[in-house]
C-alpha positions in Angstrom: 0.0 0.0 0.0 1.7 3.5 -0.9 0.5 6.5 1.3 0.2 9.5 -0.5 0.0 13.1 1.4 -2.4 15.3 -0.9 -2.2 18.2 2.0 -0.9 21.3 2.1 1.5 23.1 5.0 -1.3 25.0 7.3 1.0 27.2 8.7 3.2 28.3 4.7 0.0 28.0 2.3 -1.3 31.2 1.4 -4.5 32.4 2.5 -7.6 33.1 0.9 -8.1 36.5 -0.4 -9.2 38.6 3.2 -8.9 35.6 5.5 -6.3 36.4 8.3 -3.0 35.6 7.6 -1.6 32.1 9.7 0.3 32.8 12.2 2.6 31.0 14.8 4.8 32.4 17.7 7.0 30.2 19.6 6.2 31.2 23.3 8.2 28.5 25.2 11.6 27.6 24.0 14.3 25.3 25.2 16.8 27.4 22.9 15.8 30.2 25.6 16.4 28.4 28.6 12.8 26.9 29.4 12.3 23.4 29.7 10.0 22.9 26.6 8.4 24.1 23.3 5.3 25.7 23.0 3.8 27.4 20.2 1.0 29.3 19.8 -1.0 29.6 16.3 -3.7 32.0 14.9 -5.6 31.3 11.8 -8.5 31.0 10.2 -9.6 27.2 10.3 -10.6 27.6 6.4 -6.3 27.7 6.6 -4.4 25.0 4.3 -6.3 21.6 3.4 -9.2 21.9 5.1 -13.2 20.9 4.8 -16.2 23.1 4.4 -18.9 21.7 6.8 -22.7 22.8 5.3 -22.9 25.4 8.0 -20.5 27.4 6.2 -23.0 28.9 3.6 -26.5 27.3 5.3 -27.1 27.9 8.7 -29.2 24.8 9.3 -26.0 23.0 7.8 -24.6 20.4 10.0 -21.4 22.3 11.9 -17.7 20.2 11.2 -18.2 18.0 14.5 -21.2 16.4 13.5 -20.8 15.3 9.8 -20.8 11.5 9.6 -17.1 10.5 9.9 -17.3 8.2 7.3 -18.3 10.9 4.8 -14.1 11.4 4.9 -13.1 8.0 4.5 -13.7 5.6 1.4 -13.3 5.0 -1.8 -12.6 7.9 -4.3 -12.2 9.1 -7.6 -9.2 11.9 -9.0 -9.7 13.4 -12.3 -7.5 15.9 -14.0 -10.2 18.6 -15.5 -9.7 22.3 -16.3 -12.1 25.2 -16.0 -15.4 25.9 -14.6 -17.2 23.1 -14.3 -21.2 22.8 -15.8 -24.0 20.4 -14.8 -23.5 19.1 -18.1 -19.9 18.0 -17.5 -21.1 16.9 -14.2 -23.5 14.6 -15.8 -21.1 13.1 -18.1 -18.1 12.8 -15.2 -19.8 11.3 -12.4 -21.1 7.9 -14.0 -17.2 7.1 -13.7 -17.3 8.2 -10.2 -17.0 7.0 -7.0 -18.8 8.6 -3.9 -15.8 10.8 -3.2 -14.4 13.1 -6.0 -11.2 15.0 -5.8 -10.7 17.4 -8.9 -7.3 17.6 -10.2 -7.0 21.1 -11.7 -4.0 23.2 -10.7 -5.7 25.4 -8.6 -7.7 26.4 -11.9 -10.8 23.7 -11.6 -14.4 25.4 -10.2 -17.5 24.0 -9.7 -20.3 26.2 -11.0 -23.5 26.4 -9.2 -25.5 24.4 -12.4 -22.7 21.8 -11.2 -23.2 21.8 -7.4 -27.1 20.8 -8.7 -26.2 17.9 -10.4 -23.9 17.1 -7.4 -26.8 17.5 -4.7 -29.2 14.8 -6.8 -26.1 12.5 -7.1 -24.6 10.3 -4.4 -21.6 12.2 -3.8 -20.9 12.8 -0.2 -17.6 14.9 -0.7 -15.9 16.8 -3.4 -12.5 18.0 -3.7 -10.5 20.2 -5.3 -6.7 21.6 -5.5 -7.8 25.4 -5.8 -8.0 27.9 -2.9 -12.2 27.2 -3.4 -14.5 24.9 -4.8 -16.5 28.0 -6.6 -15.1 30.1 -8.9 -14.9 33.6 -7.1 -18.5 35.1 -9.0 -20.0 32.9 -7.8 -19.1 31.5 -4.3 -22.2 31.5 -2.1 -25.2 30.3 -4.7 -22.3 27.4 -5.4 -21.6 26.4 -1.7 -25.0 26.8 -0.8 -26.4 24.1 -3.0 -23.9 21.7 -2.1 -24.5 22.5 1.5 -28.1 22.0 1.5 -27.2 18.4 -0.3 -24.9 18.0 2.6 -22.2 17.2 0.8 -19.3 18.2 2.4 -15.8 20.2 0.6 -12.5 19.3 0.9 -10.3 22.4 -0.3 -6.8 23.1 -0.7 -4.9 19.7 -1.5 -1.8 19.3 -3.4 -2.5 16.8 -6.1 0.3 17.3 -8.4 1.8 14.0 -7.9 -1.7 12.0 -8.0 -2.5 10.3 -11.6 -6.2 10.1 -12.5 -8.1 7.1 -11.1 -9.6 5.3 -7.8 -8.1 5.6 -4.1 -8.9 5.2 -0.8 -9.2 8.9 0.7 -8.8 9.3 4.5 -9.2 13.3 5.3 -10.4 13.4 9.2 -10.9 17.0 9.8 -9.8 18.2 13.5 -13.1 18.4 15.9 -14.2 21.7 16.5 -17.0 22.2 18.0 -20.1 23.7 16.5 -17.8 25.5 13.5 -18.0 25.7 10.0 -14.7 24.5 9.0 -11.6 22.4 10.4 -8.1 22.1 8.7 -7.5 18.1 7.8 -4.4 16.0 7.3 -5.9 14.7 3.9 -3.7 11.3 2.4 -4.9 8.7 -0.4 -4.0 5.4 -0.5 -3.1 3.3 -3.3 -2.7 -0.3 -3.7 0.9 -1.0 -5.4 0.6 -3.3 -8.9 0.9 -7.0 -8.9 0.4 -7.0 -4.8 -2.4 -8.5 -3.1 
C-alpha cells in the first residue's frame, strides 16, 4: 500500500483572499532556557487543506463535529479537468465516479453552481478540489450553498500534483471543533501497489 499526502502546509499555504493571515509564535523555548516548546497559532480554520462543513453557507447545515465521519473515509475518484465546471460536464463525469471526488485542476478547476445541482441529486458525499475554493470567485455563495443544502461536504486546498487520474482510498479526518463551520484536515490517499495483493 503507498501513502500519498495530498495536504498542504497549514502554517506556509497562502491564504484566501481577506482571510487572516496564519500565524505562529513560539512562546516557550528550550533554545531560551525553558524546559519545553510551545507554540502558539492563529488562523482562520478555512487555513491550508481543510473541509467546508454545510454550515459554512446554510445555517441549518450540519457544523464540522457532527458530519458523519465516514463521509471522509472511502473509496474515491481523481480526475484531471480544467475550467469551470457545468451540470453538463457533471453529468457526463460522475457515471465514472466514485462517492468521493477529488478534482485535479492546478488550482484552476471550479465547480459552478449548475454543477453543485447535479452534485446534490447525485450520491456524492464529498468533493475535492486543489484550488483555494471549490466556486469560482462570481460565484461562491449560490455554489456552496447548494452543495451544502445536499450535505455534501468540501474538501479544499490539497496538493495533487503527484496524484495520476483514477480510484483511491481517501482518509481526510478534519480536527473536531466544535459547532464550526470548517476544520483544517491531514488529507492522504491510498493506493494499492501493482501485482500485490
Amino acid at each position: 500500500m503507498i501513502i500519498h499526502d495530498i495536504s498542504r502546509d497549514t502554517i506556509n499555504t497562502p491564504v484566501y483572499d481577506g482571510d487572516p493571515e496564519t500565524r505562529a509564535e513560539r512562546i516557550k523555548s528550550i533554545e531560551n532556557g525553558d524546559g519545553y516548546n510551545l507554540t502558539e497559532i492563529s488562523m482562520s480554520v478555512h487555513s491550508g487543506t481543510h473541509i467546508d462543513a454545510p454550515l459554512h453557507f446554510y445555517d441549518e447545515g450540519s457544523s464540522i463535529d457532527n458530519i458523519r465521519l465516514n463521509a471522509f473515509f472511502g473509496k474515491c475518484t481523481v480526475i484531471s479537468v480544467s475550467g469551470i465546471l457545468t451540470g453538463e460536464d457533471m453529468e457526463r463525469l460522475l457515471p465514472y465516479c466514485k462517492r468521493r471526488v477529488l478534482f485535479h485542476g492546478e488550482g484552476k478547476t471550479f465547480i459552478s453552481h449548475s454543477a453543485a445541482i447535479v452534485l446534490a441529486e447525485s450520491r456524492v458525499v464529498l468533493v475535492g478540489t486543489d484550488a483555494q475554493s471549490i466556486a469560482p470567485s462570481f460565484d461562491e455563495e449560490r455554489t456552496h450553498r447548494e452543495l451544502a443544502r445536499a450535505g455534501i461536504v468540501i474538501l479544499e486546498n490539497l496538493n495533487l500534483s503527484a496524484i495520476d487520474d483514477g480510484e483511491y482510498d481517501l482518509c481526510a479526518f478534519p480536527i473536531k471543533l466544535g459547532g464550526l463551520e470548517a476544520a483544517p484536515c491531514r488529507a492522504i490517499i491510498l493506493e494499492q501497489e501493482k501485482g500485490l495483493n
